[in-house]
Structures are given as C-alpha cells and as structure tokens.
C-alpha positions as CSV (number, residue, x, y, z in Angstrom):
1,X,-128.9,43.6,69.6
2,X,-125.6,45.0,69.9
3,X,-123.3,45.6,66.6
4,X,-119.2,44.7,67.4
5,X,-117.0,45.8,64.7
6,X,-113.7,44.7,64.4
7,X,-110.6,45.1,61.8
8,X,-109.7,41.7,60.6
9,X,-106.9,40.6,58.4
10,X,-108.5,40.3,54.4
11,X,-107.9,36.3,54.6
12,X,-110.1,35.8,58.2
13,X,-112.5,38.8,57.0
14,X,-113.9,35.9,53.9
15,X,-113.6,33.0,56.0
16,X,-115.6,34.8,58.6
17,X,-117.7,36.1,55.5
18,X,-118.6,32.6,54.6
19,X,-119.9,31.2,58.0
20,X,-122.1,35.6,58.9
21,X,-125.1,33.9,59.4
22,X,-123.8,31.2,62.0
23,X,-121.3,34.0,63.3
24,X,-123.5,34.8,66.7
25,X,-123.9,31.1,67.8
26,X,-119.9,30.2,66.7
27,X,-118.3,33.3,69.0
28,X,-120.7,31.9,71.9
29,X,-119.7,28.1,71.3
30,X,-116.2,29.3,71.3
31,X,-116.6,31.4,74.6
32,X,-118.3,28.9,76.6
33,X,-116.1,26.5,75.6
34,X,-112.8,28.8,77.1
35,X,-114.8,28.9,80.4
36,X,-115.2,25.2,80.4
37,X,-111.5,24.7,80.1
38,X,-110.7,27.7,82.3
39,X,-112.6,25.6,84.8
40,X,-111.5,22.7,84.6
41,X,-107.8,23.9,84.5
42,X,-108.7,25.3,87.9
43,X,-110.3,21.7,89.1
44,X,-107.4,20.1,88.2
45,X,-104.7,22.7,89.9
46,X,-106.5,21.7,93.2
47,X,-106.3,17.6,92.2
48,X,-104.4,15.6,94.6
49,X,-102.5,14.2,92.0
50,X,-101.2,17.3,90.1
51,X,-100.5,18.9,93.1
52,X,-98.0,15.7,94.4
53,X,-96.6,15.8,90.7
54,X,-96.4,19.9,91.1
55,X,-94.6,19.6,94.6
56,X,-92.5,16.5,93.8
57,X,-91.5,18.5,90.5
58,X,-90.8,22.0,92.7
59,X,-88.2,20.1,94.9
60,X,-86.1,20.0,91.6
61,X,-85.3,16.0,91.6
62,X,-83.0,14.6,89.9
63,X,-83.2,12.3,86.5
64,X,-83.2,9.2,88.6
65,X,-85.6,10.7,91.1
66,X,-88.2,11.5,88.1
67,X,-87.9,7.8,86.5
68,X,-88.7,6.6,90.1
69,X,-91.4,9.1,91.4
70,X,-94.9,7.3,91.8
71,X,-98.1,9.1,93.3
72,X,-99.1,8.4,97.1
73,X,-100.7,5.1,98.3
74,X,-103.4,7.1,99.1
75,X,-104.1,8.8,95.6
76,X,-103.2,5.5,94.1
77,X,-106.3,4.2,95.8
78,X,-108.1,6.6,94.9
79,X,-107.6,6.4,91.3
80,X,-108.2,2.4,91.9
81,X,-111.7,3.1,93.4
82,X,-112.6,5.7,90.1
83,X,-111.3,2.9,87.7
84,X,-113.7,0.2,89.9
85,X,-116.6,3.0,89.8
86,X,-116.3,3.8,86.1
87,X,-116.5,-0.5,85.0
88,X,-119.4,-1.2,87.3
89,X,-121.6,2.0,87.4
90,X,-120.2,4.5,86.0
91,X,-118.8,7.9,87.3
92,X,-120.5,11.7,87.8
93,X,-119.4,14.6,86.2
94,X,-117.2,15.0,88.8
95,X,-115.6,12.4,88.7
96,X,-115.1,11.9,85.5
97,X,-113.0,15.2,85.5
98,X,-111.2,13.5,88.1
99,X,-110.1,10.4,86.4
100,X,-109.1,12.5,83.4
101,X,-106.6,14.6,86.0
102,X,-104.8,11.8,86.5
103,X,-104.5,10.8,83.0
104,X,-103.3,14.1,82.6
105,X,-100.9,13.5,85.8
106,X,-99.7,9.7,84.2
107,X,-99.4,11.1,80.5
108,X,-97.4,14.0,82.3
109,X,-95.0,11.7,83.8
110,X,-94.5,9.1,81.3
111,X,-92.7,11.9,79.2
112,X,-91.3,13.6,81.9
113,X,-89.8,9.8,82.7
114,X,-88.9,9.2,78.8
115,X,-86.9,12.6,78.5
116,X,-84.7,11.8,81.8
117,X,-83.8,8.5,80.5
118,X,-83.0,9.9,76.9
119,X,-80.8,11.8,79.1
120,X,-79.5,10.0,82.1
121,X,-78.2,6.7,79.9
C-alpha cells in the first residue's frame, strides 16, 4: 500500500481525522463517481438534443427566437418513443441516460425561455 501525504487546511485535517478509517473507500467513491459524470457529460455532448439546443443557441437568436425554439420532429419522436418505453417496459442504461439529456435539454430551455421573456416584455 502506498502512503499520500498531503497539507490540508487545520479545519479539513479533523474532519478528515474523524472519517481515517473510511478515508481509502471515501477518496475512491468520490473518484469513480467524477468519471461517471465525466462520462456522461461526454454522452450527452454527442445527444441529438443538446447538440440542436447547442447549434440553435450558437446562431445567436434573438429573445423571440429562444421563447419559440422547439427540438426537431424527429428528436421529438424520439423522446416520445423513450417516454412509451420507460411506462411499458422500462428503459436500459442507455437509455435512461438518454431520457435524462433531454430533461437536461427541456429544463435548459424553460429558463433560457423565462429569462428572455423577463426581458423581452
């Protein structure tokens, strides 16, 4: 086993004092989960979805262009067909991650949509 050390401010040195025994199995729970958000970070980057909000948003639209932006027909199906998957037998991983990108595309909009009415009226 390898030993780290490291200079910690005194407050973090006793709260890290108080959990030394569970220190090993923290650092690792904390590690794997950064990868698992690195990743899915990267799955969503490539998501149909963000990448139409990502383009849409690029070609600098105005305030009444954000308030009427909706995602494609086809992506809108898509999202339909995940929606009937998930109520009648559920979803994979994979797909799961993908309904959850376009929550994150929806939630994403609906403020992007709130802030240019705030500002447009």
């Amino acid at each position: 086993m390898t030993a780290i050390t490291l200079e910690v401010p005194d407050e973090l040195a006793s709260r890290i004092s108080a959990v030394r025994d569970r220190l090993p199995d923290l650092i690792s729970t904390v590690l794997e989960s950064g990868s698992r958000t690195s990743q899915g970070l990267k799955a969503a980057a490539m998501h149909p979805a963000y990448r139409e909000m990502m383009d849409f948003l690029a070609s600098s639209p105005s305030r009444q262009q954000i308030i009427d932006f909706k995602i494609s027909d086809k992506t809108q199906d898509r999202l339909a067909d995940l929606l009937d998957k998930n109520r009648e037998e559920g979803l994979t991983p994979g797909e799961s991650t993908e309904l959850d990108v376009y929550e994150l595309v929806q939630h994403s909009m609906i403020r992007l949509k709130t802030r240019a009415r705030q500002t447009l009226f």
